[in-house]
C-alpha positions in Angstrom: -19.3 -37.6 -37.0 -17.8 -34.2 -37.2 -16.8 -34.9 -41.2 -20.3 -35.8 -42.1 -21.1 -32.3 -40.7 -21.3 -29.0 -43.3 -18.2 -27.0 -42.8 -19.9 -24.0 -41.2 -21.6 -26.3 -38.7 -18.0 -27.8 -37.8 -16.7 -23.8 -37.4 -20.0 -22.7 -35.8 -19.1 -25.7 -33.2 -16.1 -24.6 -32.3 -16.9 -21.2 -32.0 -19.4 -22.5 -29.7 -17.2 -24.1 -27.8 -14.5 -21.6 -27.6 -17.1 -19.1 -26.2 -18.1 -21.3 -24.0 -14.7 -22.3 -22.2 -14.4 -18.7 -22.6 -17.4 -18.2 -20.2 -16.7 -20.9 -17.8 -13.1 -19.3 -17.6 -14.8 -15.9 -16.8 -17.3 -17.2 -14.5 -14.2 -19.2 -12.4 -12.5 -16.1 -11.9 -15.8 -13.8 -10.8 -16.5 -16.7 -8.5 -12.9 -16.8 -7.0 -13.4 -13.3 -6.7 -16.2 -13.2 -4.6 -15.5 -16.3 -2.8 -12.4 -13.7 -1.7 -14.5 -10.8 -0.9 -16.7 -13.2 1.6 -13.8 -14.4 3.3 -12.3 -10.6 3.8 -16.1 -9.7 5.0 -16.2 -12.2 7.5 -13.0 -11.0 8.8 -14.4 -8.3 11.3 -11.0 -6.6 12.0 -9.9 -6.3 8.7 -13.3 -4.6 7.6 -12.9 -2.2 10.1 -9.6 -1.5 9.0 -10.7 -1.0 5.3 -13.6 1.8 6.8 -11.1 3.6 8.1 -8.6 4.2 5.6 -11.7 4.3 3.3 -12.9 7.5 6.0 -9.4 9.1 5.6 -9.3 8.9 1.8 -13.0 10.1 1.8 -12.1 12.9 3.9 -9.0 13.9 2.6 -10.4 14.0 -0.7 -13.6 15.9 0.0 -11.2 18.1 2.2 -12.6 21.6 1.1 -16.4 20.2 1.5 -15.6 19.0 5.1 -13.0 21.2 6.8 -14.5 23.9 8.7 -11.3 26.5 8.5 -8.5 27.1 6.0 -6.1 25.0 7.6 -3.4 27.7 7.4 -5.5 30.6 9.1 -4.3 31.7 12.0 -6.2 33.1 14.3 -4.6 34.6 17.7 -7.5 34.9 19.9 -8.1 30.7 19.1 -4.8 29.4 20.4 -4.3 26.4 22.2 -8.3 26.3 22.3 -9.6 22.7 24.1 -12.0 20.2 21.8 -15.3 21.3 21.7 -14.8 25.3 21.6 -16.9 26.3 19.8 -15.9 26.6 15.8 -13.0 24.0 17.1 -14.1 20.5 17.1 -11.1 19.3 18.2 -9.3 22.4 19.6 -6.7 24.9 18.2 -2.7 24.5 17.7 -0.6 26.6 18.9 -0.8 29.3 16.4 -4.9 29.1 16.5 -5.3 27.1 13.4 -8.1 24.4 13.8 -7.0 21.1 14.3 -9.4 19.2 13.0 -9.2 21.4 9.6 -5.2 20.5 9.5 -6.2 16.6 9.9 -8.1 16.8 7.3 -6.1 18.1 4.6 -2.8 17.1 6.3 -4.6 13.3 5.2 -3.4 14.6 1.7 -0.2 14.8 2.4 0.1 11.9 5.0 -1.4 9.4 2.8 0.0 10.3 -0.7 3.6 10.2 0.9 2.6 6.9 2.5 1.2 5.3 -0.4 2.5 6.1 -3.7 6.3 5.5 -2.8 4.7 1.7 -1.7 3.3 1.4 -5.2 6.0 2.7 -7.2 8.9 0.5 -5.4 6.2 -2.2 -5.9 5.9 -2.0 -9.5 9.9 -1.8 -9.4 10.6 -4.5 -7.6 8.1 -7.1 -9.3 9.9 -6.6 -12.5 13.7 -7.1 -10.6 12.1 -10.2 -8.1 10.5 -12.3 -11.5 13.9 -11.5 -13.5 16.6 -12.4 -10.8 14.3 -15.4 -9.5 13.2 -16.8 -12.5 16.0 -16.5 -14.6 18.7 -16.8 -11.9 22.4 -17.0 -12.3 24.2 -13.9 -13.3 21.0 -12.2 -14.0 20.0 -12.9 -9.9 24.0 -11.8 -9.1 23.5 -8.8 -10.9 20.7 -7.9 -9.5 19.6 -8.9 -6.2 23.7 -8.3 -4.7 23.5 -5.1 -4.8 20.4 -4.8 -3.4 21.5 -7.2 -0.2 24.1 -3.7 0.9 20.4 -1.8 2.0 20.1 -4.9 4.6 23.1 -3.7 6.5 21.4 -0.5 7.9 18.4 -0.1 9.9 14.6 1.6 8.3 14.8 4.4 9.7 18.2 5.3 9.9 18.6 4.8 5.8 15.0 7.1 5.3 16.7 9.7 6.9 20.0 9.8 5.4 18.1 9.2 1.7 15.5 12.4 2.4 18.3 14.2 4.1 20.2 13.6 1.1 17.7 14.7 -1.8 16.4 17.7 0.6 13.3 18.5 2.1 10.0 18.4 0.7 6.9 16.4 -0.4 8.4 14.8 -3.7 12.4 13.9 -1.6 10.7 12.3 0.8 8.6 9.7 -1.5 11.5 9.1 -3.4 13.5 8.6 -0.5 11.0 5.9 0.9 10.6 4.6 -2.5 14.5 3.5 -2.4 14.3 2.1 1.1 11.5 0.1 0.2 12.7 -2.2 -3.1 15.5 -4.0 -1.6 12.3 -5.5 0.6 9.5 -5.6 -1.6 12.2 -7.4 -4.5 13.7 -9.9 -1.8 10.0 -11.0 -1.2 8.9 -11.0 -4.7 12.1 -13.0 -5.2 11.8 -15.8 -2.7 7.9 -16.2 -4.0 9.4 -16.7 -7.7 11.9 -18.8 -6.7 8.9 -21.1 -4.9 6.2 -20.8 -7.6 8.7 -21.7 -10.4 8.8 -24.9 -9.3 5.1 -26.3 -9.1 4.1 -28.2 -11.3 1.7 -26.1 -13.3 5.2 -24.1 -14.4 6.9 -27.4 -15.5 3.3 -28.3 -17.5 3.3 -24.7 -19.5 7.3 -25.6 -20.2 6.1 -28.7 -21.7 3.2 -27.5 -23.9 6.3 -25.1 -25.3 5.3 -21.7 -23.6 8.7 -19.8 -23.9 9.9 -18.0 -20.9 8.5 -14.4 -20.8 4.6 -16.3 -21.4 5.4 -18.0 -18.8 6.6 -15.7 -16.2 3.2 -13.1 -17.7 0.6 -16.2 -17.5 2.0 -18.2 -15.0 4.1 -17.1 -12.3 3.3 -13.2 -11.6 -0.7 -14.1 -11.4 0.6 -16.3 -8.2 3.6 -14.0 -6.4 0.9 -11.2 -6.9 -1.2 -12.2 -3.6 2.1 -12.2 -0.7 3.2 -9.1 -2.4 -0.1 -7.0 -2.3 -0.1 -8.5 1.5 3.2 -7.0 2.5 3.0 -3.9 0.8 -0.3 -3.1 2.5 1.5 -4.0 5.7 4.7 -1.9 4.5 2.1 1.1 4.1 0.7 1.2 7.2 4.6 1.8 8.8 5.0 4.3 5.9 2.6 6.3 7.5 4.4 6.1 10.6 7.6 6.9 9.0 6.8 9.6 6.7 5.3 11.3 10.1 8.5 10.9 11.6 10.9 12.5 9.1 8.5 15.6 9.2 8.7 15.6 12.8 12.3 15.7 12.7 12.6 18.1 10.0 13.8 16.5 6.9 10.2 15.7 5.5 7.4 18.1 4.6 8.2 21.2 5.8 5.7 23.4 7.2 3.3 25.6 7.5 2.0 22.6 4.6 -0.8 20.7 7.0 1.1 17.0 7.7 0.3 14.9 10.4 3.9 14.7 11.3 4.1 18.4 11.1 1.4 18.8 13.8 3.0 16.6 16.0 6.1 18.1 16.0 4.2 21.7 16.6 2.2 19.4 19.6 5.1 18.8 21.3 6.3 22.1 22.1 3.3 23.0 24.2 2.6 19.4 25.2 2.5 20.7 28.7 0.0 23.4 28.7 -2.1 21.3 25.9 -1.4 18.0 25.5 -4.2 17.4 22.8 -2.4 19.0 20.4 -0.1 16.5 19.8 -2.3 13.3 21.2 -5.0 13.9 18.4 -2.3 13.8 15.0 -0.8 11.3 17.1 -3.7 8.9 17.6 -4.7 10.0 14.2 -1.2 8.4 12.6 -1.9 5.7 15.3 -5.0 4.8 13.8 -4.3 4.8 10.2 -1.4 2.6 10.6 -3.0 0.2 12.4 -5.9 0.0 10.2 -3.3 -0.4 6.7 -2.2 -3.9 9.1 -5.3 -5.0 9.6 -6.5 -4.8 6.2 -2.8 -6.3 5.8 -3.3 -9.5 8.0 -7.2 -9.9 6.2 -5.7 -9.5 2.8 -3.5 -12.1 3.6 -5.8 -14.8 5.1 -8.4 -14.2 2.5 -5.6 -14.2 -0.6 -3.8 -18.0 1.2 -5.3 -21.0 0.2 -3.9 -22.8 3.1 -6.2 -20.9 5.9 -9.0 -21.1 3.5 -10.3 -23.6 4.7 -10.5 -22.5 7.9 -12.3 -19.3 7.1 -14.9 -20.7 5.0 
């Protein structure tokens, strides 16, 4: 029928139709989105989670609009000041500089050096998990052995030998985490290539002649994406914790730069005599941690298609 039709009809058609799988291909993936969304929403506990590192970014960005003090002004006649003085919502430190100022802007700090040495070592480690799994052999050898030696020591331990190592400061200690973190984020990134290679959706793209890089582009990172972005917003939420502990024990920010860690460690010298000013940065870093898991564990049940079932 199609030969008894004028040749611009025929191209017109399938122009038509193009645009048309086009838009039900556009449509599928809004709809999967949102589908998403409304699973995360109905997830009370990661919501909550997402308001409050959404109220720490907020505040930390509108720092100067919000804080009520410089958070490096000192004032002598203020120190060790209880919550609610007034002027002090939550007290002074013990120099006199407003605590609830220093949160603030020390949410600047804290959650840069929490989140961009997560995203960095992410966008690392995706490239070294979809070589060495999907290509495997020498290529996996090569890279994933050397990798396995970060294993043998402990978090914490390695953090602190890697930002002792480069030196103090903002920029050591993100690079420091960011090396701690892509032996972990590759080896998962690895063992979700090595699964999704193997479906049969792969093996159908192979067949229709899709040569290797298309298929790891189109095919395999769309699928590894959704247990990665799960453990690295879990991984962020204990970056927080540990970027506050190299500052408290001095090979992190240094002060008098406002850092949550820093004001803990400043806390604990007067802990005594006024215990709030370390048990307010350290619910603070408390908080934010737990929230970056919770958002974690909603991510994660909205993003797996095996507990979607259940959620819906």
């Amino acid at each position: 029928m199609a030969s008894m039709l004028p040749r611009d009809a025929v191209v017109d058609e399938a122009v038509s139709l193009q645009t048309a799988a086009a838009h039900q291909a556009s449509l599928k993936k809004r709809s999967q989105a949102a589908i998403v969304w409304r699973r995360f929403c109905k997830d009370r506990m990661a919501f909550l989670g997402a308001c409050i590192i959404g109220i720490a970014a907020l505040a930390a960005i509108f720092a100067p609009l919000i804080a009520p003090h410089d958070p490096l002004h000192i004032e002598g006649s203020q120190r060790l000041a209880a919550p609610g003085t007034p002027g002090y919502l939550l007290g002074a430190d013990e120099a006199g500089r407003d605590i609830f100022s220093r949160l603030i802007y020390g949410g600047r700090v804290s959650l840069v050096v929490a989140v961009v040495p997560v995203v960095a070592a992410a966008a690392i480690s995706i490239r070294l998990g979809l070589a060495a799994g999907f290509f495997g052999g020498m290529v996996e050898h090569v890279l994933m052995r050397p990798l396995d030696v970060f294993f043998a020591f402990p978090r914490i331990i390695l953090a602190i030998a890697l930002a002792a190592a480069l030196g103090s400061g903002m920029i050591s200690v993100m690079l420091a985490l960011m090396i701690g973190l892509i032996p972990y984020i590759t080896r998962v990134a690895y063992g979700a290539v090595r699964t999704t290679k193997n479906l049969p959706f792969v093996d159908a793209a192979r067949s229709c002649g899709a040569r290797g890089w298309q298929i790891v582009l189109h095919e395999v990172l769309p699928n590894i994406m959704p247990p990665v972005i799960v453990y690295c917003t879990t991984l962020t939420g204990l970056m927080v914790i540990l970027a506050a502990g190299l500052s408290f024990l001095g090979v992190g920010v240094k002060p008098p730069t406002p850092d949550w860690g820093i004001m803990l460690d400043g806390g604990r010298r007067v802990l005594t005599v006024a215990p709030h000013v370390a048990t307010i940065p350290g619910l603070v870093i408390l908080t934010v941690s737990v929230a970056f898991n919770l958002l974690g564990d909603g991510l994660r049940d909205a993003l797996d298609p095996r507990l979607r079932t259940q959620l819906d």
